[in-house]
VEXZA-860001 format. One line per field, with one value per residue (C-alpha): residue in one letter; x, y, z. Coordinates in nm, 2 decimals. Example, Ala and Ser with C-alpha at 12.3 -4.5 7.8 and 13.67 -1.06 7.14 Angstrom:
<pts>
residu (A/S)
X (1.23/1.37)
Y (-0.45/-0.11)
Z (0.78/0.71)
</pts>
This chain:
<pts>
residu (X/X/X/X/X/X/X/X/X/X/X/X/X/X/X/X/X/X/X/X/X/X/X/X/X/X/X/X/X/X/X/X/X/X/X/X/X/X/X/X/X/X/X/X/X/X/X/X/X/X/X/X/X/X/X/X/X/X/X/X/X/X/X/X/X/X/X/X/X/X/X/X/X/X/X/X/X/X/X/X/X/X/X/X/X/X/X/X/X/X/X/X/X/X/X/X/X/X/X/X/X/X/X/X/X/X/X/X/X/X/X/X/X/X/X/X/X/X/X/X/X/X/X/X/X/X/X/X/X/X/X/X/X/X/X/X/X/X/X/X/X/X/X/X/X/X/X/X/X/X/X/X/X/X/X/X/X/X/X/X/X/X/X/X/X/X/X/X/X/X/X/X/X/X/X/X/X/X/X/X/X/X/X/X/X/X/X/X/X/X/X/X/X/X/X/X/X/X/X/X/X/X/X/X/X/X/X/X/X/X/X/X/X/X/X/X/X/X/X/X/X/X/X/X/X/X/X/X/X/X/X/X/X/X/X/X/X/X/X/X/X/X/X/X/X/X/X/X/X/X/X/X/X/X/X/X/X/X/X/X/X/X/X/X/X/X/X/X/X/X/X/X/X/X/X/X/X/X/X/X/X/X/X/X/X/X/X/X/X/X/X/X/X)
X (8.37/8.14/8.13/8.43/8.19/7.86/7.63/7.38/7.13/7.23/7.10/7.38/7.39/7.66/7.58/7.27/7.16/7.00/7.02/7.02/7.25/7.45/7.73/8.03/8.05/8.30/8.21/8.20/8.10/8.15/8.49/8.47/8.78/8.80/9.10/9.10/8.71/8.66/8.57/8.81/8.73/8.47/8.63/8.42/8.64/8.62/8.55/8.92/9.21/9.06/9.27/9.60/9.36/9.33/9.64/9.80/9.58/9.77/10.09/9.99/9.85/10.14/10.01/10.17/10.53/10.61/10.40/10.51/10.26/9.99/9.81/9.53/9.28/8.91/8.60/8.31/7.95/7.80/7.42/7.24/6.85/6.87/7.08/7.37/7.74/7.84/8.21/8.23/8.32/8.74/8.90/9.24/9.40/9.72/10.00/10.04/10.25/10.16/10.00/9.66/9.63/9.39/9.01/8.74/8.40/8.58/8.91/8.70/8.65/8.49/8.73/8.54/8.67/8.77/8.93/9.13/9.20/9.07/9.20/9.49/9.69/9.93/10.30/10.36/10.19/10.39/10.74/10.67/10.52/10.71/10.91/11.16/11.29/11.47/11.79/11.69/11.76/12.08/12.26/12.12/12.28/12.59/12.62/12.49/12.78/13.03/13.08/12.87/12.66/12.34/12.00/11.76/11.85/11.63/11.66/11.36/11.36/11.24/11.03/10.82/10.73/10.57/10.23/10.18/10.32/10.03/9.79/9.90/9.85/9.48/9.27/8.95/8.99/8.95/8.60/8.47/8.74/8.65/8.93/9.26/9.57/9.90/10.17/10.51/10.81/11.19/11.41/11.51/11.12/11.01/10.64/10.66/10.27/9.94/9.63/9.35/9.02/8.79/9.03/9.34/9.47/9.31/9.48/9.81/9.67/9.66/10.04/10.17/9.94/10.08/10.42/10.36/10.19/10.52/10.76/10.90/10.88/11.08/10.99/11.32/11.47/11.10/10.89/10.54/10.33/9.94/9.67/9.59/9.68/9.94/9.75/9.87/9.72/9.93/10.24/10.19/10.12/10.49/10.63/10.48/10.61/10.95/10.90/11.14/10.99/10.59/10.49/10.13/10.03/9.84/9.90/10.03/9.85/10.06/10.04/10.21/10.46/10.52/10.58/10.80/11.02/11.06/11.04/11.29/11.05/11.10/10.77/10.71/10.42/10.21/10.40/10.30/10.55/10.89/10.70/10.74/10.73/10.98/10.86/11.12/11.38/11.53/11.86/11.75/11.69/11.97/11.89/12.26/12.30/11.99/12.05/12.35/12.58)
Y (-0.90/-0.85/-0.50/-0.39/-0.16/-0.15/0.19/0.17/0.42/0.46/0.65/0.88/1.04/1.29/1.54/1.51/1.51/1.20/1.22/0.99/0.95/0.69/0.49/0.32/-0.03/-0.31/-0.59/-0.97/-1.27/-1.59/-1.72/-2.10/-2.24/-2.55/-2.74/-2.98/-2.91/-3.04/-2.80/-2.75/-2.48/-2.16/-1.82/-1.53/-1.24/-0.89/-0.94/-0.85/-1.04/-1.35/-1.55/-1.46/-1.52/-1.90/-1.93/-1.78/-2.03/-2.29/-2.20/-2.20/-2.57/-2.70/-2.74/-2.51/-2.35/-2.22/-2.05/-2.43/-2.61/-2.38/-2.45/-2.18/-2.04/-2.01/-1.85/-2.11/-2.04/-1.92/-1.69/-1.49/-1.46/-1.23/-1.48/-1.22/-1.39/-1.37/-1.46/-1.60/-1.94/-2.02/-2.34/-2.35/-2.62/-2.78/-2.85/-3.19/-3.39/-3.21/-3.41/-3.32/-3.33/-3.53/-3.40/-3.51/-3.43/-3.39/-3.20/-2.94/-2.63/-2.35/-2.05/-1.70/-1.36/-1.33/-1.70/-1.82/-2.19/-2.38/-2.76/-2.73/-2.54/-2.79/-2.70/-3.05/-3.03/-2.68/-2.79/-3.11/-2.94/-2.62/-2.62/-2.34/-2.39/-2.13/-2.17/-2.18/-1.92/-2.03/-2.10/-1.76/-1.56/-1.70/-1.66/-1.32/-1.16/-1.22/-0.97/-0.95/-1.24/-1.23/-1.30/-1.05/-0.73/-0.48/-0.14/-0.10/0.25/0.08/-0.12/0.19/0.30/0.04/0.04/0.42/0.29/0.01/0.24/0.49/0.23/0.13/0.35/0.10/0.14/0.55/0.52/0.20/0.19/-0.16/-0.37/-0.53/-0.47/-0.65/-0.57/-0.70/-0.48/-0.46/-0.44/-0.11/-0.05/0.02/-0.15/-0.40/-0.51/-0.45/-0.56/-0.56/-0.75/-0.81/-1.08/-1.06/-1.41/-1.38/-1.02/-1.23/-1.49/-1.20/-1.09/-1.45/-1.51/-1.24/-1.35/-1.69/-1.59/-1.38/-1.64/-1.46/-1.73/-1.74/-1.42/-1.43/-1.09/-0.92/-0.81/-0.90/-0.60/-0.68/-0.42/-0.63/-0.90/-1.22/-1.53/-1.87/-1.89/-1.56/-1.74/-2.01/-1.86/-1.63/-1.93/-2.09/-1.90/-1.80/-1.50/-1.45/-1.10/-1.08/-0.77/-0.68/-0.35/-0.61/-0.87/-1.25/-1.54/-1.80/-2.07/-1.80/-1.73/-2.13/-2.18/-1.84/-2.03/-2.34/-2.23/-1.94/-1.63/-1.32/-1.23/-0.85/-0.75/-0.44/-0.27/0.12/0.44/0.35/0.05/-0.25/-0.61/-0.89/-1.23/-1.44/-1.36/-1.09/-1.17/-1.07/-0.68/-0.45/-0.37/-0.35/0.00/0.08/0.09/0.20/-0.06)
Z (1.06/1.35/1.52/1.78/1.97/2.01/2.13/2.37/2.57/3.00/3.22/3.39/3.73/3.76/4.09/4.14/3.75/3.58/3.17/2.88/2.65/2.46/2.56/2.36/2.44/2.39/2.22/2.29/2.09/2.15/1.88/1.82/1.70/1.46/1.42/1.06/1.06/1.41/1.74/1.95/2.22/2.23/2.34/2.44/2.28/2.08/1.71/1.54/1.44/1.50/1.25/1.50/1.81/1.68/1.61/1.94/2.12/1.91/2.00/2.38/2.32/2.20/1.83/1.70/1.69/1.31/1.02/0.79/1.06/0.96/0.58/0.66/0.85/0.73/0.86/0.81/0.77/1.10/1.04/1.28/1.25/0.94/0.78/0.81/0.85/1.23/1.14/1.48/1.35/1.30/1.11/1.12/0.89/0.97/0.73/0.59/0.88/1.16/1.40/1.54/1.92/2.11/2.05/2.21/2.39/2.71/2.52/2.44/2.63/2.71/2.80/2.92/2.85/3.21/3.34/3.02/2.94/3.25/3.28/3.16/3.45/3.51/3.54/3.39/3.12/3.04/3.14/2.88/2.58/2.55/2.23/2.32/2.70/2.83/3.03/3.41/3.62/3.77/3.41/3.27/3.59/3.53/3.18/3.21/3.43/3.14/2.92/2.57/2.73/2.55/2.64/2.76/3.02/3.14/3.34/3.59/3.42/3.07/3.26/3.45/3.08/2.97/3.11/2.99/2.63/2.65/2.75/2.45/2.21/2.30/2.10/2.13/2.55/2.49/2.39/2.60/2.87/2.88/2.67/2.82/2.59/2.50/2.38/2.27/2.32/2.25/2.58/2.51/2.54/2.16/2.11/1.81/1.87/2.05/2.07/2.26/2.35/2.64/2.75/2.87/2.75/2.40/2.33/2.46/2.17/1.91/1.96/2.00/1.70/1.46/1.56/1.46/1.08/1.06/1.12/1.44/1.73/1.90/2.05/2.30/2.30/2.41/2.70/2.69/2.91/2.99/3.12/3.38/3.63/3.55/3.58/3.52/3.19/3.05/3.20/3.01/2.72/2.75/2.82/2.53/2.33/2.42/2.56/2.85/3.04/3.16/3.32/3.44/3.62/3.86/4.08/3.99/4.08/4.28/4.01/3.75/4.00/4.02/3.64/3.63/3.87/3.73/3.37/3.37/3.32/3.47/3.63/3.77/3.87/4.02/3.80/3.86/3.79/3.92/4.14/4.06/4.28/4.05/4.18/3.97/3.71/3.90/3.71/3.38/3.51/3.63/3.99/4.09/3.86/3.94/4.38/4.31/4.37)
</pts>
């Protein structure tokens, strides 16, 4: 398994001063992912959990939705110059029956530690291969202002503890400072999982991915929290995989906002202390008890 951090010399000015000294890095390496033996797409990520980071990306294509579709995931042969195992080479196998999407030359793709999945940002393409819809917004409101209705509710209290929770649990980001985290959490605001890596959307891969290898998606009763902003790609992946609360400390992106509307997903965003903006879902958190009314 490759190296999370890596140490290298700087030169630091603090006040006037110049030194040298050693710095903690974060690591990135390029991840190719195989699907049956054939390359599928190339992720730039931090070394770690890379089996779950496969199969997160999966469940976010559509390929995958339950541990039975999955007979295994192999690293291949992959050497650097001292003929030294990169590990930076993934095949996953499906499970007899499962069908294999289209791959091609132009199916494959290159996703950065920084954009996500480019190409596929099509709420379309979302709305059609989502295996676990959830009830629009309008039939969840409803339902939930009967008694014992279930489904997901949140107090904006919970919610204002979440990014300091996150940032608890990443103990790579205290040396480097340089990793995106996140995590999966109860609605009462209990972590179940985090993880981080240089990219937002591939630590989103390694929860989702876990959660698939434990036979847990579903995820519907959960809030997923990331370090940084909400793209498209992050909403697709909650979406993906059933998970009906995203919340980033940054801002959303319009597209994300787009498929939180038309999907069902509570989005909030810029969420800081007891700030918070909530661009769609508002009916899954309780802002009546919380103003007062």
């Amino acid at each position: 398994m490759g190296r999370v951090t890596e140490r290298r010399r700087v030169i630091r000015l603090r006040n006037g001063v110049v030194s040298e000294r050693p710095d903690t890095l974060v690591a990135e390496e390029p991840l190719e992912i195989r699907l049956d033996g054939k390359p599928l797409a190339v992720t730039m990520r931090t070394p770690g959990d890379d089996f779950a980071l496969a199969a997160g990306f999966l469940v976010s294509e559509g390929v995958l939705g339950s541990p039975a579709e999955l007979s295994g995931i192999t690293y291949c042969d992959g050497a650097d110059e001292d003929g030294r195992n990169t590990y930076n080479i993934v095949n996953v196998r499906l499970a007899p029956g499962v069908p294999l999407p289209d791959i091609s030359l132009e199916r494959s793709v290159y996703t950065t530690s920084s954009c996500g999945l480019c190409g596929k940002a099509s709420l379309d393409a979302v709305r059609t291969t989502a295996r676990w819809p959830m009830p629009g917004a309008v039939e969840e409101r409803e339902a939930a202002e009967r008694p014992g209705a279930p489904g997901v509710r949140l107090s904006p209290e919970v919610l204002s503890g979440l990014p300091e929770a996150l940032r608890t649990a990443q103990r790579v980001f205290d040396r480097t400072g340089g990793l995106h985290a996140a995590g999966l959490f109860t609605p009462e605001g209990e972590p179940l999982d985090v993880r981080e890596d240089v990219g937002r959307h591939n630590a989103v891969d390694k929860v989702v991915g876990r959660a698939l290898q434990e036979g847990r998606l579903p995820l519907r009763d959960t809030v997923l929290m990331v370090s940084g902003r909400a793209s498209f790609e992050l909403a697709q992946k909650a979406v993906m995989a059933g998970i009906p609360v995203l919340a980033a400390v940054s801002a959303p992106s319009s597209l994300a906002v787009d498929l939180a509307l038309e999907s069902g997903l509570t989005l909030v965003g810029f969420l800081r202390g007891d700030s918070m903006n909530v661009y769609a879902g508002a009916h899954r958190l309780a802002l009546r008890d919380a103003a007062g009314a």
